[in-house]
Phi, psi and omega in degrees: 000315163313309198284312182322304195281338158297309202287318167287334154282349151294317173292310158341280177308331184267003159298310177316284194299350171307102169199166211282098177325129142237086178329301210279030154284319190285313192295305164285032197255170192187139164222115175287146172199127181270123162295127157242136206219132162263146189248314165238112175251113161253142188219106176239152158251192186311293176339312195294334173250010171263140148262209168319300191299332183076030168271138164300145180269181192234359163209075186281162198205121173252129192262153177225137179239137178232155179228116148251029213295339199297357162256053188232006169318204184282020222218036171212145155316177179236045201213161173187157206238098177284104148267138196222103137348013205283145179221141172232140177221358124009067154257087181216148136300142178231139174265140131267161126227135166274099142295105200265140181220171175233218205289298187289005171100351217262139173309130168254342172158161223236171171235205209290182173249111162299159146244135166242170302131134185271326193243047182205032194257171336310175181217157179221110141245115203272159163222146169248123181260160168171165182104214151275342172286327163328317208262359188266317186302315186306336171248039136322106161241001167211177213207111175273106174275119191224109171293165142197152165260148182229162204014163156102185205291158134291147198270151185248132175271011159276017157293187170210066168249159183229170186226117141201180199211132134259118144269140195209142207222113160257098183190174207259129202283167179255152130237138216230132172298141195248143147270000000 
């Protein structure tokens, strides 16, 4: 009687599980992940606002140059999360600004004046592109970081102050099968 009722749960079961595989299923599939990519680091000290002479400079300005168009084929939203880190050990306030260019050198658009606060640090400010900012950030190939200090004593170079920013870019990738 055991063997009778294993042989009908084997036949049972391999009847059950049949059915016909449809592949062209695979083809219409999306799967969305969200990403994150670092984009910018700066770590400056005191130096970094002296010139020789150990006069303040009054805007110093660092270029960074990036490409990431290659993840901007069709296989991304049309949306992205710019975040930016800022920290100090300063005590002065400092204005940022971001100058975004694209290949050819052309201004494409500037972003907010950060203030980081000497008595309020880190700080974080994101921005969300989309739109036509969408389509300016992506043919970003250098990205102009412009300091200015604000109030407060001269800076000395035997201080032991740092300055720094991450920037960081979020946003959700498509991924789609290709044939």
């Amino acid at each position: 009687m055991k063997k009778v009722l294993v042989l009908l749960s084997l036949v049972l079961v391999s009847f059950s599980c049949i059915k016909d595989v449809d592949y062209n299923q695979i083809e219409s599939s999306e799967f969305t992940t969200p990403l994150s990519i670092a984009l910018l680091q700066l770590d400056i000290n005191q130096n970094d606002f002296l010139d020789v002479n150990n006069n303040e400079i009054t805007y110093p300005s660092k270029p960074y140059i990036v490409n990431l168009s290659g993840l901007y084929y069709e296989s991304v939203t049309d949306n992205l999360l710019f975040s930016t880190q800022f920290s100090s050990t300063f005590d002065r306030d400092i204005n940022c600004q971001l100058t975004f260019f694209n290949g050819s050198n052309v201004e494409l658009m500037k972003s907010d004046e950060y203030l980081i606060q000497s008595i309020n640090s880190p700080v974080i400010y994101s921005t969300t592109y989309e739109g036509d900012k969408y389509d300016l950030f992506t043919s970003v190939r250098r990205i102009d970081v412009k300091l200015s200090l604000r109030n407060g004593n001269q800076i000395q170079p035997d201080d032991n102050t740092n300055f720094s920013m991450q920037s960081v870019i979020h946003f959700d990738m498509i991924l789609q099968p290709q044939f």
